[in-house]
TIVOVO-601202 format. One record per residue (C-alpha): residue number from 1; residue in one letter; y, z, x. Coordinates in Angstrom, 2 decimals, decimal comma, m for minus. Each point is the difference from the previous one (the first is absolute). Layout:
BEGIN
<NUM; a; <Y; Z; X>>;
...
//
This chain:
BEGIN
<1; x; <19,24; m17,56; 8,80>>;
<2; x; <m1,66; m3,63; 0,40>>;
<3; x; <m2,64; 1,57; 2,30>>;
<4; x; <m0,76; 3,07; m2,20>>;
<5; x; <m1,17; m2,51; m2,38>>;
<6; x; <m1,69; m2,09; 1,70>>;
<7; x; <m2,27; 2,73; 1,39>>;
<8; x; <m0,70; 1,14; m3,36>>;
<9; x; <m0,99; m3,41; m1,30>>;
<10; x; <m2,52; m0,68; 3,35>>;
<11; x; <m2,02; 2,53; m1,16>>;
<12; x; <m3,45; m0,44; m1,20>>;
<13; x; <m0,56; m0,80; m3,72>>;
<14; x; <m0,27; 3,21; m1,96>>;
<15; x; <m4,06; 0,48; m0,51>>;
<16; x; <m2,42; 2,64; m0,52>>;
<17; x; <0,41; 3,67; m1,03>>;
<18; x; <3,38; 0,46; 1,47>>;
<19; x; <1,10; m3,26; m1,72>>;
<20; x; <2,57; 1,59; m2,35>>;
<21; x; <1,22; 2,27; 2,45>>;
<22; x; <0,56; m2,82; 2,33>>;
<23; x; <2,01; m1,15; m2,55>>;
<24; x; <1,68; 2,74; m0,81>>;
<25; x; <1,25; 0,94; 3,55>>;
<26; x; <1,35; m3,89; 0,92>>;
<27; x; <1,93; m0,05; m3,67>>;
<28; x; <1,07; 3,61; 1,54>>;
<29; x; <1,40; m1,39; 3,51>>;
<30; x; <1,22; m2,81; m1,56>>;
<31; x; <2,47; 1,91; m2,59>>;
<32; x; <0,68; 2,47; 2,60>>;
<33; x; <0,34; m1,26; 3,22>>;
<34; x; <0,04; 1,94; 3,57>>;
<35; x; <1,77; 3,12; 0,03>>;
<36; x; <3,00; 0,06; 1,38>>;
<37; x; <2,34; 3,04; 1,19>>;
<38; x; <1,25; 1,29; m2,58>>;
<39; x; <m3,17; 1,00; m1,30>>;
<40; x; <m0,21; 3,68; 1,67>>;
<41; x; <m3,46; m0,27; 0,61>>;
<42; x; <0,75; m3,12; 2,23>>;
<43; x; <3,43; 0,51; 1,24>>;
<44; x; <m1,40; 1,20; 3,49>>;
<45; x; <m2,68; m3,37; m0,26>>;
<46; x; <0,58; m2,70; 2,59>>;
<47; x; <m0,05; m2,74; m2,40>>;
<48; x; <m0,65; m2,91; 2,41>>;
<49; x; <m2,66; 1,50; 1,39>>;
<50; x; <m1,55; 0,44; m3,99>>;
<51; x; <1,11; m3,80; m0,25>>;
<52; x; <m2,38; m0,80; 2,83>>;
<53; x; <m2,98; 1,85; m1,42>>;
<54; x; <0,16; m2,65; m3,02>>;
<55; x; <m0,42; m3,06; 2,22>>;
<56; x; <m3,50; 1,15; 0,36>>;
<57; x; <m2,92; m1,09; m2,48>>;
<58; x; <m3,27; 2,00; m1,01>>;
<59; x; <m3,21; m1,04; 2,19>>;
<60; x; <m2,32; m3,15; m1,12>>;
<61; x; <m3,98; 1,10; m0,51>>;
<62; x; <m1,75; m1,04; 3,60>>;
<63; x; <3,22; m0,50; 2,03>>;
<64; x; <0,26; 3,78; 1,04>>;
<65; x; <m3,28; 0,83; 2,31>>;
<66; x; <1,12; m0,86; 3,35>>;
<67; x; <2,83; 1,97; m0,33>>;
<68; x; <m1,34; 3,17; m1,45>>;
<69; x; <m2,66; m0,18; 3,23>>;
<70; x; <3,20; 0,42; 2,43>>;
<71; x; <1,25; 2,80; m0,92>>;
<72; x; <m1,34; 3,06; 1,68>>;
<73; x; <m1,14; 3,08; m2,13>>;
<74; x; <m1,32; 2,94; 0,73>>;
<75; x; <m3,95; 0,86; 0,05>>;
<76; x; <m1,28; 0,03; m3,74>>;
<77; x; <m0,71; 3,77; m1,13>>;
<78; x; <m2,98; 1,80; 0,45>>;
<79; x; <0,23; 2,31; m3,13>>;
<80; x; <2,67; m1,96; m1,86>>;
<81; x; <m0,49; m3,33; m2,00>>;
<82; x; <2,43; m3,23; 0,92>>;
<83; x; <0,95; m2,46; m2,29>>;
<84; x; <2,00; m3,01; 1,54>>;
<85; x; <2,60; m1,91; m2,56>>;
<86; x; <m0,86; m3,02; 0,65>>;
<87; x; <1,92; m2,68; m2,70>>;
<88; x; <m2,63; m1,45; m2,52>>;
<89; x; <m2,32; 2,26; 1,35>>;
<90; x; <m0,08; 3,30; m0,98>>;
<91; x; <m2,80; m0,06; m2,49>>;
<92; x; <m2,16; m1,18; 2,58>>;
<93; x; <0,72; 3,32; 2,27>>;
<94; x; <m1,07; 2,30; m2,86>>;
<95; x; <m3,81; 0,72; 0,26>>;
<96; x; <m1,45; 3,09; 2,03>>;
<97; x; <2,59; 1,97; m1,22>>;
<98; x; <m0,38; 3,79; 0,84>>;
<99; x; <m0,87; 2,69; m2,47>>;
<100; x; <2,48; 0,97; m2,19>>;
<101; x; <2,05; m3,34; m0,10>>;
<102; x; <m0,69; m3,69; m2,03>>;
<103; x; <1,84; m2,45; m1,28>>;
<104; x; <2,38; m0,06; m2,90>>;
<105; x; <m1,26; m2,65; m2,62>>;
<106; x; <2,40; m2,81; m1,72>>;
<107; x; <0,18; 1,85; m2,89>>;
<108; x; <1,81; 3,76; 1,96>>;
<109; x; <2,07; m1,99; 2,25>>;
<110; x; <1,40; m2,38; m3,10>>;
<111; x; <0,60; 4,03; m1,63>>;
<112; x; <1,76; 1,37; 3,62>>;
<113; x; <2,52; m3,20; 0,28>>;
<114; x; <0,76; 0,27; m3,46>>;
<115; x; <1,20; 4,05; 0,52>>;
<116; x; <1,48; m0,82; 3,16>>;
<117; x; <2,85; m1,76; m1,35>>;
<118; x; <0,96; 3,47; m1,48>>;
<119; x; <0,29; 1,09; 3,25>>;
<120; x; <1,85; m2,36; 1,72>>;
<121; x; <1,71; m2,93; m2,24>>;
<122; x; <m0,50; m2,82; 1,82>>;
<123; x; <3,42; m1,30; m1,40>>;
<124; x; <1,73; 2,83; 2,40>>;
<125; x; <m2,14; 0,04; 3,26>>;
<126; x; <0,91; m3,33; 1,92>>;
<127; x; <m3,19; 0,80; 2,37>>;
<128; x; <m2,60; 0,27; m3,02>>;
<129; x; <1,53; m3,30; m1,38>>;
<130; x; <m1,01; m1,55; 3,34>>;
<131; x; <m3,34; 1,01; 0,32>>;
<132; x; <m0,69; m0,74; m4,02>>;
<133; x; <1,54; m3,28; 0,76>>;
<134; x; <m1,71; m0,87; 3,14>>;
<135; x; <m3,56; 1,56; m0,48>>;
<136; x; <m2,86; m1,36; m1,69>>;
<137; x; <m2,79; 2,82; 0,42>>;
<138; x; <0,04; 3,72; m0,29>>;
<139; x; <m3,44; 2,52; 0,44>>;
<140; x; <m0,82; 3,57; m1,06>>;
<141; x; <m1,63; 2,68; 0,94>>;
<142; x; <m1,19; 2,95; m1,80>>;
<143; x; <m0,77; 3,37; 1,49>>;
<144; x; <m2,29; 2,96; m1,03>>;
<145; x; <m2,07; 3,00; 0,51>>;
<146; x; <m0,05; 2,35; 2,40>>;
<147; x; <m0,24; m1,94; 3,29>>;
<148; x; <3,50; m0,42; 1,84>>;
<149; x; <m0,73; m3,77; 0,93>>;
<150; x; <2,19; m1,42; 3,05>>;
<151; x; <1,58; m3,37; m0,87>>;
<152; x; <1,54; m1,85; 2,96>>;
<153; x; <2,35; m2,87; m1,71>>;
<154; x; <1,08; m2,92; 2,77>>;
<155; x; <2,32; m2,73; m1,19>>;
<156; x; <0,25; m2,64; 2,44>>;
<157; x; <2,82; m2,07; 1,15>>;
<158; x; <0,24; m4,08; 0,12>>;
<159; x; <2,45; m1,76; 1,95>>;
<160; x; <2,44; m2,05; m2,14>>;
<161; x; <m1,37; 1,09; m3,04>>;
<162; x; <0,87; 2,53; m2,80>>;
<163; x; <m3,26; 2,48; m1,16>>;
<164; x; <0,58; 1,70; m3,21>>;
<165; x; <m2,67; 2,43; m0,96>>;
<166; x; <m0,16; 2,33; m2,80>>;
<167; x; <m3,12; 3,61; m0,44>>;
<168; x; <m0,25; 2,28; m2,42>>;
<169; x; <m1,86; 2,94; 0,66>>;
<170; x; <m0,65; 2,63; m3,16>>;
<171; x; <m1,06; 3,07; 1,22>>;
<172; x; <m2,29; 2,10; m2,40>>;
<173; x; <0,27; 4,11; m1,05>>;
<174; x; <m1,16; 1,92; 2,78>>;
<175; x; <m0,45; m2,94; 2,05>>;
<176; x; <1,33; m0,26; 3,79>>;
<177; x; <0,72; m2,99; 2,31>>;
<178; x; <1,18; m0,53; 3,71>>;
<179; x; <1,53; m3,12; 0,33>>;
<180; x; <2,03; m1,52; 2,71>>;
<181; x; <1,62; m3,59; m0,40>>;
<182; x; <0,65; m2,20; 3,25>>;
<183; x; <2,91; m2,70; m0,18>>;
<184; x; <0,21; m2,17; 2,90>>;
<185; x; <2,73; m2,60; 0,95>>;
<186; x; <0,30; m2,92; 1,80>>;
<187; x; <2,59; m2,25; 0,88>>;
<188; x; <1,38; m1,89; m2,85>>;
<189; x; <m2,17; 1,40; m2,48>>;
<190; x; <0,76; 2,26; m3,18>>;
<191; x; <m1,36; 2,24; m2,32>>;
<192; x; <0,54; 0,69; m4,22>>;
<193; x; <m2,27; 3,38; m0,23>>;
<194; x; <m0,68; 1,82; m3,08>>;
<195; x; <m2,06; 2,94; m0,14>>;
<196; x; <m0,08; 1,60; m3,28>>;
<197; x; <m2,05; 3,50; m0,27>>;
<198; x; <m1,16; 1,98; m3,12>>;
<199; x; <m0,86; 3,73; 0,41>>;
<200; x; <m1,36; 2,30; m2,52>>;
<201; x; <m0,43; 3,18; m0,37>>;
<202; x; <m0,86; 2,40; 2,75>>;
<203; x; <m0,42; m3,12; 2,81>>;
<204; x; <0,92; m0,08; 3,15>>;
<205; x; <1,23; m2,72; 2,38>>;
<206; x; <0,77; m0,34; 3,68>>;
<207; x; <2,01; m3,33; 0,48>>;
<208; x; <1,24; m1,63; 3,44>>;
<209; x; <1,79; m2,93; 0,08>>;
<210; x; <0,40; m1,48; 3,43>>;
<211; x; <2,16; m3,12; 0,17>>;
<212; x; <0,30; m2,02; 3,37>>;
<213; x; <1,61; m2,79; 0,59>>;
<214; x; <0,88; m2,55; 2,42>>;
<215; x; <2,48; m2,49; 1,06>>;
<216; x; <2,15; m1,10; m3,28>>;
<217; x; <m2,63; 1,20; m2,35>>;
<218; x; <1,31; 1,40; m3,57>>;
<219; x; <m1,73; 2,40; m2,32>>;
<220; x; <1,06; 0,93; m3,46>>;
<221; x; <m2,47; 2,93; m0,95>>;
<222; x; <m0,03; 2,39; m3,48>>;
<223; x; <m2,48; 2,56; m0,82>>;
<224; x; <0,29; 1,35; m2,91>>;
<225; x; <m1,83; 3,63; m1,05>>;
<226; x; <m0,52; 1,24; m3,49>>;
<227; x; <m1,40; 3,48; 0,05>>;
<228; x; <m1,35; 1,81; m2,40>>;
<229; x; <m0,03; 4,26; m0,32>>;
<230; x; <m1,30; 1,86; 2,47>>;
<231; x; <m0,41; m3,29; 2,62>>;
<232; x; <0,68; 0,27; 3,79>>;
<233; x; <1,75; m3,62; 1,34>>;
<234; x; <0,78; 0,05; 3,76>>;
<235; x; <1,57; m2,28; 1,51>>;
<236; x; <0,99; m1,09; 4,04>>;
<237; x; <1,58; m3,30; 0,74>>;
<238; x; <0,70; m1,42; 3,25>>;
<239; x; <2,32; m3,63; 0,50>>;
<240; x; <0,49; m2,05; 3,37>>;
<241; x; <0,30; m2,97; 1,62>>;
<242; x; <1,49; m2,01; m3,10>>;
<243; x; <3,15; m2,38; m0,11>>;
<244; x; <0,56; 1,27; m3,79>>;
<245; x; <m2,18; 3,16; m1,64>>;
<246; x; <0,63; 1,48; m3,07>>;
<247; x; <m2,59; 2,50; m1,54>>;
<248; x; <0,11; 1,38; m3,34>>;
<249; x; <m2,01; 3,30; m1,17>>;
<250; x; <0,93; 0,62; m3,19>>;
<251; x; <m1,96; 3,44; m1,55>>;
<252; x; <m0,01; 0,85; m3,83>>;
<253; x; <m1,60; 3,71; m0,77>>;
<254; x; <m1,02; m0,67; m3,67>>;
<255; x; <m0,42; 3,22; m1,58>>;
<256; x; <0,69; 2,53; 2,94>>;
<257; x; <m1,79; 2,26; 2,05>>;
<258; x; <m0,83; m2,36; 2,69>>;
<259; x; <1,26; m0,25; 3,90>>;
<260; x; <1,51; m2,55; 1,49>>;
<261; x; <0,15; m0,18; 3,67>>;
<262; x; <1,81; m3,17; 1,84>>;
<263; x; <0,10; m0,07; 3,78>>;
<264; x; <1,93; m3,61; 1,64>>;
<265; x; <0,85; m1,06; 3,28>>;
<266; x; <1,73; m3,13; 1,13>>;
<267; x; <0,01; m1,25; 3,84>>;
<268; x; <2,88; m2,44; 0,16>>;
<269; x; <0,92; m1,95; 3,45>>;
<270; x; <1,61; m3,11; 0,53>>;
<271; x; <1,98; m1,64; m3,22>>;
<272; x; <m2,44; 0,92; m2,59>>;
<273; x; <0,38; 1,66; m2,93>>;
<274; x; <m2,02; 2,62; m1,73>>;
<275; x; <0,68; 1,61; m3,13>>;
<276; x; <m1,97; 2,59; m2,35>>;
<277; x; <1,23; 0,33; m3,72>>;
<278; x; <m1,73; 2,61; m1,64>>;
<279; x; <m0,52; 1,53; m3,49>>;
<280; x; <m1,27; 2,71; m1,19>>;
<281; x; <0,29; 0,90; m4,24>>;
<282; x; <m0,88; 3,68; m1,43>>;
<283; x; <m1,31; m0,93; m3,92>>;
<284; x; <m1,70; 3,77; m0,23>>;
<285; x; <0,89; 3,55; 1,04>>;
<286; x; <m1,44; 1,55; 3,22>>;
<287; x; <m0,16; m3,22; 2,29>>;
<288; x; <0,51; 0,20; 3,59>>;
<289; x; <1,14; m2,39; 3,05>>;
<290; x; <0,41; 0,29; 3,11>>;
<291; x; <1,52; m2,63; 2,16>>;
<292; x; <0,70; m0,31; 4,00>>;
<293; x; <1,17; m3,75; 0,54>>;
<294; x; <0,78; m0,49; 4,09>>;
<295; x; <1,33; m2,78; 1,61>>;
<296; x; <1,20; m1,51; 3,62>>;
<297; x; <2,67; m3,08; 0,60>>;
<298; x; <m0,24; m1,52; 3,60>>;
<299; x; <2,11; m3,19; 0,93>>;
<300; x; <2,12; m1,57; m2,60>>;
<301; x; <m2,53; 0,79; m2,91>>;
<302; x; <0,53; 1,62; m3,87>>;
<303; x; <m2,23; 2,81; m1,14>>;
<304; x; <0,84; 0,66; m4,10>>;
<305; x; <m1,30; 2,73; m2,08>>;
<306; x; <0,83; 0,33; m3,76>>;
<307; x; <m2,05; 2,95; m1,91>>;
<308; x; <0,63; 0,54; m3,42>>;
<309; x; <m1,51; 3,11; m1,97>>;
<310; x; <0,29; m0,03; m3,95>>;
<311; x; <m0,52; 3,53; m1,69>>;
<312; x; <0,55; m0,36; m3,98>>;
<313; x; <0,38; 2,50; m1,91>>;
<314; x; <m3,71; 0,58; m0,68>>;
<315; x; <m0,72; 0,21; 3,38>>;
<316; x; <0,89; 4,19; 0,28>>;
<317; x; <m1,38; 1,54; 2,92>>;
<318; x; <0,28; m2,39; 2,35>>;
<319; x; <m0,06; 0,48; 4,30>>;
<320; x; <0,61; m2,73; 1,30>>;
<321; x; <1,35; m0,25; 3,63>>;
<322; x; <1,20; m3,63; 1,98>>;
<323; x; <1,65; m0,04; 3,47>>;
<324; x; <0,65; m3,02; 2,57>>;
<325; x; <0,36; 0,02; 3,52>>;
<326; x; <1,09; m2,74; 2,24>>;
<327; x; <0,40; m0,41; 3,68>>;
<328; x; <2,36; m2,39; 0,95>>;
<329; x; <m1,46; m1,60; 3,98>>;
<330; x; <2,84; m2,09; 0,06>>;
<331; x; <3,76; m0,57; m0,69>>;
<332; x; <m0,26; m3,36; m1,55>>;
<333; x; <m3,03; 1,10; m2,39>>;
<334; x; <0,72; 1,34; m3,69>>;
<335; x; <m1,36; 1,98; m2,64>>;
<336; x; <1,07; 0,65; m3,24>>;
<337; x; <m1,99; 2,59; m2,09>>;
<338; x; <1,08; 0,81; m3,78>>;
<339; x; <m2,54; 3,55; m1,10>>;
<340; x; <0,68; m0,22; m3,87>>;
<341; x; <m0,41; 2,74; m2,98>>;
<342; x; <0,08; m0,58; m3,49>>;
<343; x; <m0,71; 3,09; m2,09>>;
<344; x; <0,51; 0,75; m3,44>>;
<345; x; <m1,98; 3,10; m0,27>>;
<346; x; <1,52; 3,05; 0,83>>;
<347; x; <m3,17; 2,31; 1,25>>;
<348; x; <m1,32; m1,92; 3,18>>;
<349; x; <0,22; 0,83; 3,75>>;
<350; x; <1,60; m3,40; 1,46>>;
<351; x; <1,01; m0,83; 4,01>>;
<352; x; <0,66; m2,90; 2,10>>;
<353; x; <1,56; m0,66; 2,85>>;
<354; x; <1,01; m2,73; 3,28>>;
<355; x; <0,76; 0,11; 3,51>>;
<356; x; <0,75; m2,72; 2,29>>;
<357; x; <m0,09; 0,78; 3,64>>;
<358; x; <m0,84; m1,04; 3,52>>;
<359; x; <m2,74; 1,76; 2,22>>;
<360; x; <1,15; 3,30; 1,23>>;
<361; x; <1,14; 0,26; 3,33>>;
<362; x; <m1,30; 3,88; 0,12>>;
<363; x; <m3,09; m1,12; m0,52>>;
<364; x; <0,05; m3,03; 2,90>>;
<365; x; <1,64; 2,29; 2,04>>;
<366; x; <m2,68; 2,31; m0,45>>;
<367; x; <m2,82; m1,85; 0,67>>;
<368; x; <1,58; m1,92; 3,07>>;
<369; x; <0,37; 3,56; 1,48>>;
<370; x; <m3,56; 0,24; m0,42>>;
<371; x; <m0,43; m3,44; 2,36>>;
<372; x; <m0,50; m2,38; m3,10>>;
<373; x; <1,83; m2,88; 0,73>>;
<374; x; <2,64; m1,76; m2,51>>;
<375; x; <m2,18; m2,69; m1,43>>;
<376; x; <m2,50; 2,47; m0,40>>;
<377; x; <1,60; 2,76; m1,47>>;
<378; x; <1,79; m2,09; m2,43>>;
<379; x; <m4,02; m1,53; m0,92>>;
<380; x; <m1,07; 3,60; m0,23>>;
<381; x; <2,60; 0,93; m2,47>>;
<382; x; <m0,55; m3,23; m2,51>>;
<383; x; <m3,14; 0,73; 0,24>>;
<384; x; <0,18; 3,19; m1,63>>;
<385; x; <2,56; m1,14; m2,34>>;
<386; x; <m2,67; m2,68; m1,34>>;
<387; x; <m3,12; 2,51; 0,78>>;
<388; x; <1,13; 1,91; m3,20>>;
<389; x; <m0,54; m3,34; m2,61>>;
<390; x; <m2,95; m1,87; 2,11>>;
<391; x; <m2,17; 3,23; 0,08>>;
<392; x; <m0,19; 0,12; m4,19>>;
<393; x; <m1,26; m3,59; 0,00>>;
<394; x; <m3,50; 0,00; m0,96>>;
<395; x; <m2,82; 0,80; 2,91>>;
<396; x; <m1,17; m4,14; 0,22>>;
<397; x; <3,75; m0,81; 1,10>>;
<398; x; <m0,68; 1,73; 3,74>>;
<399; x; <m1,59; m3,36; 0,68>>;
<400; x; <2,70; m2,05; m1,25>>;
<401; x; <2,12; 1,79; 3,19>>;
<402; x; <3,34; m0,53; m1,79>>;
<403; x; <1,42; 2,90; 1,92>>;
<404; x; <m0,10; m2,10; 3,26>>;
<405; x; <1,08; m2,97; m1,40>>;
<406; x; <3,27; 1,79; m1,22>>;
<407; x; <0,53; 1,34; 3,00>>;
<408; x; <m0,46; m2,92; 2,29>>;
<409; x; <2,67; m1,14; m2,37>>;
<410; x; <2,76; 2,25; m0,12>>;
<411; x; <0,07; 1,60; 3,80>>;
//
């Protein structure tokens, strides 16, 4: 495709420390192009609308500010620290950190990209490529001791222009974090996120991951967990409000014993489409996941869930549990949902499951006959269906008040 190419070659020059990477993920788009359907992971995809994201190009230095000043955020935390992604600015926003975090040097995040392409080949995940292609700065942060810090992450939208960011966060023995990452949309604009996170032993992490969009805004997002023994990861997601979505948690236990707990929920309306491809790999025995992922399709929209758990045959003694529930709001909308197993070892405790459905009429009926009105009842009810995700976010995301947002949305 003429255009493909042509996006590629309007890049930026290659430069800095991300200069062979750069490289590396054009020469990468270049020999494999988009996906197409009858790669399985894409097959559901709606290609045009992935065509579109590419006719966007990453932000110029001092051509962002009056954008990022329109957009309306919640109040900055009282007991939490914010960091704003700001392109070719970043370094800038790192000073007054709070105890127990600083800032990766050169020399650990040159050592974390190098192991990451263990993790995820580039070569095989079209949405890396992208961001190694498109994004010329990447920033670390290291956390330790004994405090539980409370990271607030925001990564603001542009109109008409394409931000790819890239964090790693390594996460010390015995260490703890709370971190919550904001992604906000705006008409026309698009994010390549990669968030990249290194536990070790016996450390704990409470993630949210809040993604809002607006208008035609597109998001490609990947986080991608390596846990070490004896780690807690946890994990709640929420999508909305985007023309294309697709978010990809992908979860390697290294040597067992750790939990894994992954909680999603997508609020589709309209035409959009939101999807949720997930992995989780076993590589030691006595792991354990647990994973709810929830969804709702109003108007002529496409929720998609994909999970895929690996269990090897080292991975003995495994629980791990995965179940998806949809509610259909209308008869145009769709959802396709694909819980997948892979197990080669024969001593594990394995389950998942999916329902699609529409709201119960015992339950309208119910409240109706208690003088609740339609529209009301039927508010009451999605809001306890998306109660159960939004209430494990962490505490700072009450003032983000994404529960009334998705409701104003999908009543």
């Amino acid at each position: 495709m003429a255009s493909y190419g042509q996006w590629i070659n309007a890049l930026p020059s290659p430069k800095g420390m991300l200069k062979d990477i750069q490289k590396s993920g054009r020469e990468s788009l270049l020999k494999n192009g988009l996906p197409t359907r009858k790669m399985e992971a894409w097959r559901l995809t709606n290609l045009k609308r992935l065509e579109k994201f590419l006719t966007l190009q990453p932000s110029v230095e001092g051509e962002k500010e009056a954008n990022l000043r329109s957009q309306v955020w919640a109040k900055a935390p009282e007991n939490a620290f914010r960091l704003v992604l700001k392109p070719n600015e970043i370094l800038q926003n790192l000073i007054d950190l709070p105890s127990g975090l600083r800032p990766l040097t050169n020399k650990e995040i040159k050592a974390c990209l190098d192991d990451s392409f263990k993790y995820i080949p580039h070569e095989e995940q079209w949405p890396l490529s992208v961001n190694c292609a498109a994004n010329n700065e990447v920033f670390g942060l290291h956390v330790s001791g004994n405090t539980c810090p409370q990271l607030e992450l925001i990564i603001p939208a542009e109109e008409n222009v394409l931000i790819p960011s890239r964090v790693i966060i390594k996460i010390e023995e015995d260490a703890q974090l709370d971190l919550l990452q904001v992604v906000l949309g705006a008409t026309h604009s698009a994010h390549s996120h990669i968030l990249e996170i290194y536990m070790a032993k016996n450390s704990t992490l409470n993630h949210g991951f809040v993604a809002i969009g607006g208008g035609k805004a597109s998001c490609l997002a990947q986080v991608s967990v390596v846990q070490e023994s004896f780690s807690s990861y946890s994990l709640n997601s929420v999508q909305h409000g985007w023309s294309i979505s697709r978010f990809e948690p992908k979860i390697i236990q290294k040597n067992g014993h750790s939990k894994t707990t992954l909680n999603g929920l997508q609020i589709a309306k309209g035409d959009e489409q939101l999807a949720t491809h997930s992995s989780v790999r076993f590589e030691g025995p006595e792991g354990s996941l647990n994973q709810l992922q929830k969804a709702t399709a109003n108007g002529e929209s496409h929720s998609i869930f994909n999970g895929i758990i690996e269990v090897p045959q080292i991975a003995q003694k495994t629980n791990a549990s995965q179940l998806s529930r949809n509610l259909l709001l209308s008869s145009k909308a769709r959802v396709d949902t694909k819980p997948e197993l892979k197990i080669i070892a024969d001593d594990v405790k394995c389950a998942h499951g999916a329902t699609i459905s529409q709201p119960q009429e015992e339950e309208l009926f119910y409240l109706r006959s208690r003088g609740i009105n339609a529209k009301q009842a039927s508010k009451l009810l999605l809001k306890g269906y998306c109660q159960e995700i939004i209430d494990n976010l962490p505490v700072q995301a009450n003032r983000w008040k994404i529960l009334n947002t998705l409701l104003g949305n999908i009543s």
